[in-house]
C-alpha positions, 0 to 999 in steps of 0.5 A: 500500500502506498499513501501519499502522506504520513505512510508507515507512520503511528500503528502500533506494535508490541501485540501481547497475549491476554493471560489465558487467551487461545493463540486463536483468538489473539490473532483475531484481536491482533488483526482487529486493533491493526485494522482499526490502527490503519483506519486511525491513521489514514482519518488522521491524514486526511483531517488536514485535507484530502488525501489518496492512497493508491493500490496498485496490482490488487491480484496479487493481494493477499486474503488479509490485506484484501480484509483490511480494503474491504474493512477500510471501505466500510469505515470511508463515510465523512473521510476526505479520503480516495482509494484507488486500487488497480487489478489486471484480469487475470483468472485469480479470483478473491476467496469467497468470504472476501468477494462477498465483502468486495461485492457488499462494498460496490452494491451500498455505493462504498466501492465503485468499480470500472472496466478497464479503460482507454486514455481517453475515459481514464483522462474523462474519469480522473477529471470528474 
């Protein structure tokens, strides 16, 4: 993930089990908190003024980053916050929880997804 300011910045570290708590379930609470960390920062960024963080090669992804996307996606409302992310077509396909998610984001307007595009749409697109 790339982001235009503030990138690496004030997520936390240092994760320690609770005394009595399933490896399991500690992983779960780990991803939560980094989740809600990387939100915490990128509302932070873009507080000061508009900001984009761009995703380049989305095929590639990995389960739990297409999660973080798919979690960032729910929390954009009354953010100045674009996220632009990039795919080729290729035959990879999501795991299935997580083209749930994607679709979810799309259909409550969170997401909005485009065909591939020409120079001339892309320069219409980016001017609108």
């Amino acid at each position: 993930m790339w982001c235009a300011r503030g990138a690496g910045t004030g997520l936390p570290g240092g994760w320690r089990p609770a005394a009595g708590e399933s490896p399991t379930l500690n992983a779960e609470r780990r991803r939560v908190e980094l989740f809600d960390a990387v939100v915490a920062l990128l509302a932070a960024s873009s507080a000061s003024g508009p900001l984009v963080v761009v995703l380049d090669d989305l095929h590639a992804a990995d389960e739990g980053s297409l999660l973080l996307l798919s979690f960032l996606a729910r929390q954009l409302h009354g953010m100045s916050l674009l996220v632009v992310a990039s795919q080729r077509d290729v035959d990879a396909a999501p795991p299935p929880a997580v083209g749930r998610e994607i679709g979810r984001s799309i259909r409550t307007g969170a997401v909005a997804r485009y065909d591939p595009m020409g120079p001339v749409a892309t320069r219409w697109r980016v001017r609108a």
